[in-house]
N, C-alpha and C positions, 0 to 999 in steps of 0.2 A: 400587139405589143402594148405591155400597159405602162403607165405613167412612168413608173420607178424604170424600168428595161429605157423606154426612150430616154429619160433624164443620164441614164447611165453611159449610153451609146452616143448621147450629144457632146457629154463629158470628156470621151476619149476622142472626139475627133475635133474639139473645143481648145485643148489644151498646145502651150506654148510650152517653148523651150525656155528655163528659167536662168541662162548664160546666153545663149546666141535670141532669141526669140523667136526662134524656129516652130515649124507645127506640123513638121515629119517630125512625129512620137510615136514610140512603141511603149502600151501598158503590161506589164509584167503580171499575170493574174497566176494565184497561187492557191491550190486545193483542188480536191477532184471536183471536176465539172461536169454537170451533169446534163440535160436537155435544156439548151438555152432559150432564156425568155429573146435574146436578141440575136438578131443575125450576127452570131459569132462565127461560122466561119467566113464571111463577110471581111469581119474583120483581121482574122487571121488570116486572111488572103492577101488584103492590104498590109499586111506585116503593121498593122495599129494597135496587136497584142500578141500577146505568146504566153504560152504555158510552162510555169514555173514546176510543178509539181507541188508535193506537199508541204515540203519542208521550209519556211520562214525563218529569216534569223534575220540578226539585229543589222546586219548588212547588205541586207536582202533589199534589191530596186524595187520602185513602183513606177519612175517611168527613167526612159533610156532616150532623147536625141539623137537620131539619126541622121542627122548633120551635123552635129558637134561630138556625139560622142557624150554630152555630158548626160550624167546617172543620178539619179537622187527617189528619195523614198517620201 
């Protein structure tokens, strides 16, 4: 795994819930994915991301709280 893959995998399992401070987080990742530099299904197993598909919009999550429920981009 190279530098940027771990910095990115530390990042999603890093992060806090920005209402509760929670850190059961799911990252909402968006575009076709191809061979991963990180153990992604790792974390899709741990439900710490999920596949959006292609389409982005201005309403579109980047992460979701799993205890609180709350959303934000």
């Amino acid at each position: 795994m190279d530098d940027v893959s771990a910095s990115w995998a530390e990042t999603v399992w890093s992060q806090r819930c920005r209402r509760c401070g929670g850190n059961a987080l799911t990252y909402h990742l968006y575009g076709m994915v191809g061979p991963p530099d990180v153990d992604l299904n790792g974390l899709l197993d741990a439900k710490r991301v999920v596949l959006e598909g292609c389409t982005v919009g201005p309403d579109s999550l980047t992460w979701t709280c799993t205890e609180c429920s709350h959303g934000w981009n």
